[in-house]
C-alpha positions as CSV (number, residue, x, y, z in Angstrom):
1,X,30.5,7.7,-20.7
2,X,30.4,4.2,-21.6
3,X,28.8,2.2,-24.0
4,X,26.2,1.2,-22.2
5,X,25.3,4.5,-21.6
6,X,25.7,6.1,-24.7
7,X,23.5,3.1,-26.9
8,X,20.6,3.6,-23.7
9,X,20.7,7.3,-24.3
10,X,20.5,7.4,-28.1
11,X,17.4,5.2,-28.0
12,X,15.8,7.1,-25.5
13,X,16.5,10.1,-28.0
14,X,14.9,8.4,-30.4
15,X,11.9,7.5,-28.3
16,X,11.8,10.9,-27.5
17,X,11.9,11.8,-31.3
18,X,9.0,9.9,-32.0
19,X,6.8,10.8,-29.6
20,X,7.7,14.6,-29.6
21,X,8.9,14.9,-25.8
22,X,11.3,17.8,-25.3
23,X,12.5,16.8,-21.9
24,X,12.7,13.7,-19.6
25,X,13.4,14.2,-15.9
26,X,14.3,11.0,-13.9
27,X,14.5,10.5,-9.8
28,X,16.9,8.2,-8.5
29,X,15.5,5.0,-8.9
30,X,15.1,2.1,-11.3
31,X,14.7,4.0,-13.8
32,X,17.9,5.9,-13.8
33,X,19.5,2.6,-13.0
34,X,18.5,1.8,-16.7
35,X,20.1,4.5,-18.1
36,X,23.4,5.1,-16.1
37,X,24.1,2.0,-14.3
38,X,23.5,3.5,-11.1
39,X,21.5,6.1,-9.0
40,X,22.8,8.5,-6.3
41,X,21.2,7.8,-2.7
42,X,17.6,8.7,-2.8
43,X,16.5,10.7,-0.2
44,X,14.3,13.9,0.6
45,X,17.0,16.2,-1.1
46,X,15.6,16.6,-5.0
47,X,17.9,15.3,-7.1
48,X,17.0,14.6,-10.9
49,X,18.6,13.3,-14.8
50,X,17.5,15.9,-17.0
51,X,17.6,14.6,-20.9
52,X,16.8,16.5,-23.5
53,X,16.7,16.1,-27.1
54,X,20.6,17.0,-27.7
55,X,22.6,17.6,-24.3
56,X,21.4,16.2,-20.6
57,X,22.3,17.2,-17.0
58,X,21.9,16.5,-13.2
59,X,20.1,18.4,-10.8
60,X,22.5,17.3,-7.6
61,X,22.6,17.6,-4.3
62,X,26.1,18.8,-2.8
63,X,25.9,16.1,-0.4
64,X,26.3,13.4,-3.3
65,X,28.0,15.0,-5.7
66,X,31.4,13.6,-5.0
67,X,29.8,9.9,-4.7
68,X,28.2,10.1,-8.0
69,X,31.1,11.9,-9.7
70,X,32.8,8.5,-9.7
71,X,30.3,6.7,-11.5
72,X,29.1,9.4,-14.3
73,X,30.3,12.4,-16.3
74,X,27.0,14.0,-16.7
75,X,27.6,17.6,-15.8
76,X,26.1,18.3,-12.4
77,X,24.5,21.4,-11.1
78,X,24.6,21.4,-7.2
79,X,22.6,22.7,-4.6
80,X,23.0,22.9,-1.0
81,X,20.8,22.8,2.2
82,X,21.2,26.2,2.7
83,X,20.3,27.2,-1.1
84,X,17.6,25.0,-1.8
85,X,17.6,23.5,-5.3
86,X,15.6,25.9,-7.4
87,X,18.2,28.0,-8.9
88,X,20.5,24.9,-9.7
89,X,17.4,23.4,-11.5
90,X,16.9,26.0,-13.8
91,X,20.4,26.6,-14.7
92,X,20.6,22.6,-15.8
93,X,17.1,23.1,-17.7
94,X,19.0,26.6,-19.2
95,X,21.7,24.4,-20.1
96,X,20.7,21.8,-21.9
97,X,18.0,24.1,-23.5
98,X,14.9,22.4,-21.9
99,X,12.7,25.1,-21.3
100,X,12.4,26.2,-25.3
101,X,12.4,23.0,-26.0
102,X,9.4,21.7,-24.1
103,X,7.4,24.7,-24.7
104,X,5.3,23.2,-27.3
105,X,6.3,19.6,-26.3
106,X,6.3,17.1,-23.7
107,X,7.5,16.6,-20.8
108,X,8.0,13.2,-19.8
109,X,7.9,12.5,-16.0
110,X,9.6,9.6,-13.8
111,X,6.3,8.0,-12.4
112,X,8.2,6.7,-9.8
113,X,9.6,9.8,-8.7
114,X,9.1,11.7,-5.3
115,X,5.7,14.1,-5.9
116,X,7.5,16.8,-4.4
117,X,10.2,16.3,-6.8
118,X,7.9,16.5,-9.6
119,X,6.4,19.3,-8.4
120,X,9.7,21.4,-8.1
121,X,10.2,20.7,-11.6
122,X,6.7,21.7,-12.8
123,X,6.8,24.5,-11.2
124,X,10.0,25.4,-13.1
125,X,8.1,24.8,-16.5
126,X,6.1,27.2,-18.8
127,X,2.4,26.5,-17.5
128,X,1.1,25.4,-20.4
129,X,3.6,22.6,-20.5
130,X,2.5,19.3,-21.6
131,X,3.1,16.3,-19.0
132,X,3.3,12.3,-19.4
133,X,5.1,9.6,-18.2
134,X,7.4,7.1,-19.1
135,X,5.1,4.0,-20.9
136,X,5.9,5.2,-24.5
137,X,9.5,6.4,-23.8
138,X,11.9,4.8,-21.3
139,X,9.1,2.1,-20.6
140,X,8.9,0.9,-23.8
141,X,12.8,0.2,-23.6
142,X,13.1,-1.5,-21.0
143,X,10.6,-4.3,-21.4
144,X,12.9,-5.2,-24.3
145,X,15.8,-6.8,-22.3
146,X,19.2,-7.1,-24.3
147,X,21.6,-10.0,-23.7
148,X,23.3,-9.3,-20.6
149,X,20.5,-8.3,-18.9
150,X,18.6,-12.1,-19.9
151,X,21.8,-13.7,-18.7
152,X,21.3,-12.2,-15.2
153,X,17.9,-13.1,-15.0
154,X,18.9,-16.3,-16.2
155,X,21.6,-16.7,-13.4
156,X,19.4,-15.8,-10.8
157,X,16.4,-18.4,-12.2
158,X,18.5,-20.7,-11.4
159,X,19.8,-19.5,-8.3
160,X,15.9,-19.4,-7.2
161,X,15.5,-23.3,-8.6
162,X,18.1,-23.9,-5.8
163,X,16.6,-22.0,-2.8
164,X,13.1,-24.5,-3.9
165,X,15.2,-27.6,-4.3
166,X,16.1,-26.8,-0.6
167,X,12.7,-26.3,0.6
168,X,11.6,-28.8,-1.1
169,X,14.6,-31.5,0.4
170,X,13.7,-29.7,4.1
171,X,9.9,-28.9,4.2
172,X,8.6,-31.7,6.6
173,X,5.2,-32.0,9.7
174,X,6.0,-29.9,12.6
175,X,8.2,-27.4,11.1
176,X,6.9,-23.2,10.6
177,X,6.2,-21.5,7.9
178,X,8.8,-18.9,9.0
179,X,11.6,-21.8,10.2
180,X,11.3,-23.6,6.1
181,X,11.0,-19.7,4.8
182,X,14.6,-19.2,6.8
183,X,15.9,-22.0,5.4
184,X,15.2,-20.8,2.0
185,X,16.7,-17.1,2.9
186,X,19.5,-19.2,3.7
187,X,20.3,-20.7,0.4
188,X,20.0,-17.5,-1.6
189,X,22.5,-16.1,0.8
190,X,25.2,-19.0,0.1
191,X,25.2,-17.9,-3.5
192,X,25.4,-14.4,-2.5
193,X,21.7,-13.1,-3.3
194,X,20.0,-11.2,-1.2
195,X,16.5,-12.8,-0.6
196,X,13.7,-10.5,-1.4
197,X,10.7,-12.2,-0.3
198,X,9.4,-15.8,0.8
199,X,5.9,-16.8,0.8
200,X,5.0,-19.9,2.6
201,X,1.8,-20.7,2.9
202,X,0.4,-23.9,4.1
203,X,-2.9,-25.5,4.1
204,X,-5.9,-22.8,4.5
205,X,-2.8,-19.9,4.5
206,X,-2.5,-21.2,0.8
207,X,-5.2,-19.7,-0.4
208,X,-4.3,-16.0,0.3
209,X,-1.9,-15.4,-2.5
210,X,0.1,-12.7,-1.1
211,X,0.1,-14.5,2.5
212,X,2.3,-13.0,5.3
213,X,4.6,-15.7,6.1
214,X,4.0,-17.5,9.8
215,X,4.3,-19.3,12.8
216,X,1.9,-21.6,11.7
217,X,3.2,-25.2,12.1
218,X,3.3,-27.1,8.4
219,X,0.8,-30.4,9.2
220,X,0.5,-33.9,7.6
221,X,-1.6,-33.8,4.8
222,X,-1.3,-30.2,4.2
223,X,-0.4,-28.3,0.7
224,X,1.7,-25.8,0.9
225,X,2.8,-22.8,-1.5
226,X,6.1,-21.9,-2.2
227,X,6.5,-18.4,-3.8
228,X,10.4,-17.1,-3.6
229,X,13.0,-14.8,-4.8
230,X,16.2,-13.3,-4.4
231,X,18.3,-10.5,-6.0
232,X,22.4,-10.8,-7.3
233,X,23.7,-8.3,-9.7
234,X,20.8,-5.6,-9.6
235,X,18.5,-8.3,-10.7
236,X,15.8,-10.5,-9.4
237,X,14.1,-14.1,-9.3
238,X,10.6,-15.2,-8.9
239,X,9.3,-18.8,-8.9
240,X,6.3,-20.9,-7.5
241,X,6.2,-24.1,-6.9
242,X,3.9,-26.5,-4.5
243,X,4.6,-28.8,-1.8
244,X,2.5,-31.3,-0.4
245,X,3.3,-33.2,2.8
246,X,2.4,-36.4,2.9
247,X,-1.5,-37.3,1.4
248,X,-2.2,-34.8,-0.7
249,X,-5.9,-32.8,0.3
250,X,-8.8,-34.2,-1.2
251,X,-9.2,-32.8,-4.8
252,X,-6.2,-31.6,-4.8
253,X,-4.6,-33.5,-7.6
254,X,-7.4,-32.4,-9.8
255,X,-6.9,-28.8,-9.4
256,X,-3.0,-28.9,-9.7
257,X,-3.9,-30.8,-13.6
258,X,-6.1,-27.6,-14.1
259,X,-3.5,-24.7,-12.9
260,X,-0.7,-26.5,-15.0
261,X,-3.4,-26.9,-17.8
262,X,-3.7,-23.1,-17.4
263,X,0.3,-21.9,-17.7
264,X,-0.1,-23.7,-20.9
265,X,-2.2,-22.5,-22.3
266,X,-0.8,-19.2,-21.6
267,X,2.8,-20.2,-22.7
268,X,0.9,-21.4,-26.0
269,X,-0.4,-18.0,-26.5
270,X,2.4,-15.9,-25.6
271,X,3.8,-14.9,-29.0
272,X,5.1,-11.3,-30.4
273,X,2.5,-9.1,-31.7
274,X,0.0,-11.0,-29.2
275,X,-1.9,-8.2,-26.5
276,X,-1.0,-9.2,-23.2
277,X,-4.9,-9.7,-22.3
278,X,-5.3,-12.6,-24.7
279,X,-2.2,-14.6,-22.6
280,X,-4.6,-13.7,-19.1
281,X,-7.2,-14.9,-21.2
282,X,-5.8,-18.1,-22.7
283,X,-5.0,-18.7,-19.1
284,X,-8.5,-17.3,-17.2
285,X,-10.4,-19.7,-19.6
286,X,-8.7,-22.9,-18.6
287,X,-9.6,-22.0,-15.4
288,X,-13.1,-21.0,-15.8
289,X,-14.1,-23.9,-18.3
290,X,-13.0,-26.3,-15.2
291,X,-15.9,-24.5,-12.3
292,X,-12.9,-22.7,-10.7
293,X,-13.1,-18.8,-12.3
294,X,-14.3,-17.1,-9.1
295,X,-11.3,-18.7,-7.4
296,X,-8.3,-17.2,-9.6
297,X,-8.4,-13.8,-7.9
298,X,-5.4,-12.5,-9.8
299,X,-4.2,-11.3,-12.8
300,X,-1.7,-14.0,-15.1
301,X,1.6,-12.3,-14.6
302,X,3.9,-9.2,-14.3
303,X,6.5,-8.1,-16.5
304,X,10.3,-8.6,-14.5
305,X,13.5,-6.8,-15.3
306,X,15.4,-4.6,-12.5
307,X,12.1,-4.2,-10.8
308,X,10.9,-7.5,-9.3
309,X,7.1,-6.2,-10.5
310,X,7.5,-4.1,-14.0
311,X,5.5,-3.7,-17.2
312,X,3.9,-5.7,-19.2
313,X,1.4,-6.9,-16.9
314,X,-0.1,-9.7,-17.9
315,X,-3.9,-8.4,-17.3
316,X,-7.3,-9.0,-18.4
317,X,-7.8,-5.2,-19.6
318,X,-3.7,-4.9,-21.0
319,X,-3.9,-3.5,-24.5
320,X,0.3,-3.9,-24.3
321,X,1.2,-5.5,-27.9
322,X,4.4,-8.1,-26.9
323,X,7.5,-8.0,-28.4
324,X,10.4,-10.2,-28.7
325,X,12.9,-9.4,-25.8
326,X,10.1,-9.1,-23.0
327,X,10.2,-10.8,-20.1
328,X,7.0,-11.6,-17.7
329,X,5.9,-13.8,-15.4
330,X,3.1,-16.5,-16.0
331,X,1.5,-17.7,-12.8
332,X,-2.2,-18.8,-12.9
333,X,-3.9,-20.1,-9.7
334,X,-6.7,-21.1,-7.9
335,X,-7.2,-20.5,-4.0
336,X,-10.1,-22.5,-2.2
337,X,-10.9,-20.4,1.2
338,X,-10.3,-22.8,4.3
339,X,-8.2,-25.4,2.6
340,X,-5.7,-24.6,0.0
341,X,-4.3,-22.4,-2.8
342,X,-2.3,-23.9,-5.9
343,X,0.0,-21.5,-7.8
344,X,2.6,-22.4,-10.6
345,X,4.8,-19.5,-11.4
346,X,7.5,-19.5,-14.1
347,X,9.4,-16.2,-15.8
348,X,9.9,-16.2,-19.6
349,X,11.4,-14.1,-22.1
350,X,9.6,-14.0,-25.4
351,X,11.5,-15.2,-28.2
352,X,10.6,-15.5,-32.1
353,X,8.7,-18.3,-31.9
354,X,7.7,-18.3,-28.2
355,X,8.6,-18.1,-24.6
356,X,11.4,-19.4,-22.9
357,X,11.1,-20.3,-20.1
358,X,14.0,-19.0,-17.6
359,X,13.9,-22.1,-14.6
360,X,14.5,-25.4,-15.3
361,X,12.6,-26.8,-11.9
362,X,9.5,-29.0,-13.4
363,X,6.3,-27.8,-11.8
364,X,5.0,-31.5,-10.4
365,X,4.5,-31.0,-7.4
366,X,7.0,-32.4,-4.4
367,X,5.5,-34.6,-2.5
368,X,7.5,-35.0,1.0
369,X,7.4,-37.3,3.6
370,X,5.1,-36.5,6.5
């Protein structure tokens, strides 16, 4: 087992310790990327990380055991397609003494799992068996990120800052939303990301934040937004920036000055021991105060780690408390139906005294020839 593996599973024993859960059971995903490094293929056949308080084990399908032998030492307990996994799963709970152990406790389940995986379990469990999920356990360990996981996010910022240097050295009149989107696909491939989305939204397709990419062609005079990312090393980037080609729209400047205005204020009030509403509300009251409230439809940001969209959310209802370590989007906007939409985006990591701010790409906007 290495290090890694051994540090991540002590503090998830002590996370377990604190909050009185007996037993953790993890599906291949994300999550069990946190704790291992790696997950075996996910597919129908249940397949689960059992962790309890002194001993852990694998529920595995036969299919993957030899796969996943090479990347853990975690003793397996196999099934096979003509067994079904029900016996194997309560010879790995019998083994690492779950089942006593969770009587009186919790059980802590993946949320991210497959239901029927989650029901295969509970059904394994005493019935009076308690049942959460991961927010106060594995959750609250991973929005901390350690050092080598900031220095991937770091080295994929910048491999994002890139991709919008490009788009913003190619986006010209009479090109599509989809040809400047493969441009941009493009450049994350040359550094060997694989691109993981690309909004391009220009003019009125601007003001639907999560608009589907087009064949639109890109006019004079039109604004467009830039939302991109790309994933290297198991993790992700996420940036927004604005184009405008040629004369900007009418009011436009105006309500770029506000939407900058806004991540300020939102990078001033990002600070540990802050509640992640009062950054969404630092940044919602710029907004407001300026007559465009009704037009910032979303929430301030999302928290980014292996998952592209992770906790903390940066919502105006999150009661999440933020530490030093976390790392989260901030990316107010404002979207006028029929003309335009205006987003900045940046990802920070929250330091001591503040947020860092992972890209180094300004957010004026590019103005390009027409």
């Amino acid at each position: 087992m290495s290090e890694q593996v051994t540090k991540r599973l002590a503090a998830l024993r002590e996370r377990m310790a604190a909050t009185g859960s007996g037993l953790i059971a993890i599906g291949p995903g994300s999550h069990m990327d946190w704790v291992l490094g790696f997950h075996p293929h996910p597919d129908e056949r249940p397949c689960l990380l059992l962790i309890a308080p002194a001993k852990e084990a694998f529920l595995m399908p036969v299919l993957n055991a030899e796969g996943s032998r090479e990347c853990t030492d975690i003793a397996f307990h196999t099934w096979a397609d003509d067994t079904g996994p029900e016996a194997a799963l309560k010879e790995a709970l019998a083994a690492i003494d779950a089942i006593d152990a969770t009587a009186p406790g919790l059980v802590v389940l993946d949320e991210t799992m497959r239901t029927d995986f989650a029901l295969l379990l509970i059904d394994a469990l005493p019935a009076d068996t308690r049942k959460s999920f991961t927010p106060e356990t594995l959750g609250a360990l991973r929005m901390r990120k350690d050092s080598a996981e900031y220095q991937k996010l770091k080295m994929n910022a910048g491999i994002a800052d890139r991709a919008m240097l490009k788009a913003f050295s190619t986006v010209k009149a009479g090109m599509t939303e989809l040809e400047l989107a493969d441009i941009i696909k493009g450049n994350f491939s040359s550094e060997g990301a694989s691109p993981q989305f690309w909004i391009v939204g220009a003019g009125g397709n601007g003001a639907f934040p999560h608009h589907a990419t087009s064949d639109r062609v890109i006019e004079e005079g039109d604004a467009v937004v830039i939302d991109i990312g790309g994933r290297k090393q198991g993790f992700p980037s996420d940036i927004t920036r604005m184009a405008v080609v040629g004369q900007p729209p009418e009011g436009y400047g105006q309500i770029h000055s506000i939407v900058e205005k806004a991540v300020q204020a939102a990078l001033k009030a990002a600070r540990p021991g802050v509640k992640a509403k009062e950054v969404d509300a630092a940044a919602r009251g710029v907004i407001t105060d300026a007559g465009y409230g009704e037009y910032f439809v979303h929430r301030t940001g999302h928290g980014m780690g292996i998952d592209g969209h992770e906790p903390p959310y940066i919502t105006a209802t999150s009661e999440t408390v933020l530490e030093e370590g976390m790392v989260f989007s901030i990316e107010p906007g404002i979207y006028i139906p029929g003309r335009f939409g205006i987003r900045l985006e940046d990802i920070v990591i929250l330091r001591e005294d503040g947020p860092e701010i992972l890209s180094s790409l300004p957010r004026d906007v590019h103005i390009a020839k027409a």
